[in-house]
Every structure is written in C-alpha cells, then in structure tokens.
C-alpha positions in Angstrom: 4.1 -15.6 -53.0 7.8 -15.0 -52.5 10.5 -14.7 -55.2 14.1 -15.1 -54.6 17.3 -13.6 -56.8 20.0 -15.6 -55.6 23.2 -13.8 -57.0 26.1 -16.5 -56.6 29.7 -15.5 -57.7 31.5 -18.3 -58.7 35.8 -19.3 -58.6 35.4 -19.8 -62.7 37.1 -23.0 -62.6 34.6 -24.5 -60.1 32.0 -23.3 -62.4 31.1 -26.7 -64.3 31.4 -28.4 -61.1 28.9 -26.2 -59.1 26.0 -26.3 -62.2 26.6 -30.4 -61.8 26.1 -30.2 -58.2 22.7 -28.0 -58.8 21.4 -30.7 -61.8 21.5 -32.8 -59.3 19.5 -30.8 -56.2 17.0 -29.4 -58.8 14.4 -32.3 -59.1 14.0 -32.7 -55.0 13.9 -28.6 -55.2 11.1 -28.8 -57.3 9.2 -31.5 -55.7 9.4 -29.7 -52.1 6.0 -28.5 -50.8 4.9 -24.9 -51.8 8.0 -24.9 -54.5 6.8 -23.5 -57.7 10.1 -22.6 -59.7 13.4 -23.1 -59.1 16.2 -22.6 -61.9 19.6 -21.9 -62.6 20.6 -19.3 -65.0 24.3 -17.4 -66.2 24.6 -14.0 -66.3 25.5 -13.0 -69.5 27.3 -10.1 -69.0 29.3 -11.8 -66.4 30.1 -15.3 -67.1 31.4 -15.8 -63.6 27.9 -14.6 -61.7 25.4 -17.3 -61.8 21.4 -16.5 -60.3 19.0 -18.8 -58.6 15.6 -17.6 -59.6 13.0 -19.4 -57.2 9.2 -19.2 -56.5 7.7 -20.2 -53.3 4.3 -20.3 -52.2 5.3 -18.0 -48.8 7.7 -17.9 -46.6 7.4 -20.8 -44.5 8.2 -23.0 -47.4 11.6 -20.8 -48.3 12.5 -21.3 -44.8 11.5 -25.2 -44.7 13.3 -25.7 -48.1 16.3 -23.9 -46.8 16.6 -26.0 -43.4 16.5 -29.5 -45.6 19.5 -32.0 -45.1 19.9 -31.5 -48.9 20.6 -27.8 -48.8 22.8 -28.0 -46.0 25.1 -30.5 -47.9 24.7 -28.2 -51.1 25.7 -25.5 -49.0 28.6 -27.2 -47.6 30.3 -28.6 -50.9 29.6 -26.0 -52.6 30.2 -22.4 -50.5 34.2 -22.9 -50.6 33.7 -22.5 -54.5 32.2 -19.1 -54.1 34.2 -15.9 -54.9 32.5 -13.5 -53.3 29.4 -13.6 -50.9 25.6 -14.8 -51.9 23.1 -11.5 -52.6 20.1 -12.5 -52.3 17.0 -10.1 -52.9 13.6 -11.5 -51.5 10.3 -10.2 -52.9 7.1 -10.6 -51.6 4.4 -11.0 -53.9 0.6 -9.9 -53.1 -0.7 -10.9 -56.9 0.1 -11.8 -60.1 -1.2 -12.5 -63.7 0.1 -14.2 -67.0 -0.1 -12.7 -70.7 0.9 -14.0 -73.4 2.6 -10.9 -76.0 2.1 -11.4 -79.3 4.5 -10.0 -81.8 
C-alpha cells in the first residue's frame, strides 16, 4: 500500500477556486483502479496550506492515476495558483489494521 501527503500552498485568493476544481476531480479519483482514498483537507494552523491525503493499492496505480488526462488538466489549471512548490511525502505501507477507541 502506498500513502501520499500532498502539501499544496495556495495564492489565498485562488483558494475557493482550487477546492471547486478538486470537488470536481474527486469522484473519477476515487473510481480509478487500485484508489482507496483520496481527500482534501485544510490545514488548520495555516489556512493557506491545503493536503491531499491519498491511498493506493501500490505504486503502479499512483503512477497510472498521476499520468491520466484528468490530472494533467488539474495540474495545468491549477499549478499557476500555487505559492510555493508541492511536498509530497510517499510512504510505503507493508501492513495495516483498524481499531475502533473507545472513550
């Protein structure tokens, strides 16, 4: 399994119109092969820094997912609204489990 931290910094007054251009990407994201979560979320402590937060079954599907004609148009409308460049971090994931905490 690989998970993906996408760390996008965002020009804050493209901010609304970069979240409506990834509403509209995120239901063919989700229905790629070996695509197992994909979301958007703000940083709270820094309005301005948004993260991708992705699951994929291995690496061949990140690499398929990244080379589709819908990314490529994402990437191109979207990477003049960025204010600094993309960090990603990439983990590779041998196992997991799920818990549920009680409290």
């Amino acid at each position: 399994m690989i998970l993906v931290d996408a760390q996008i910094t965002l020009v804050t007054e493209r901010q609304r119109e970069f979240i409506g251009e990834v509403q509209k990407i995120i239901p063919r994201v989700r229905s790629e092969a070996g695509c197992t979560r994909y979301e958007l979320a703000a940083d709270v402590s820094s309005p301005e820094v948004m993260h991708f937060f992705e699951e994929w079954e291995n690496q061949r599907s990140l690499d398929d997912h990244l080379a589709q004609p819908h990314m490529k148009a994402f990437f191109a409308k979207t990477d003049p609204w960025h204010a600094a460049p993309t960090k990603l971090k990439i983990y590779e994931v041998l196992s997991s489990r799920s818990i549920t905490m009680d409290r």
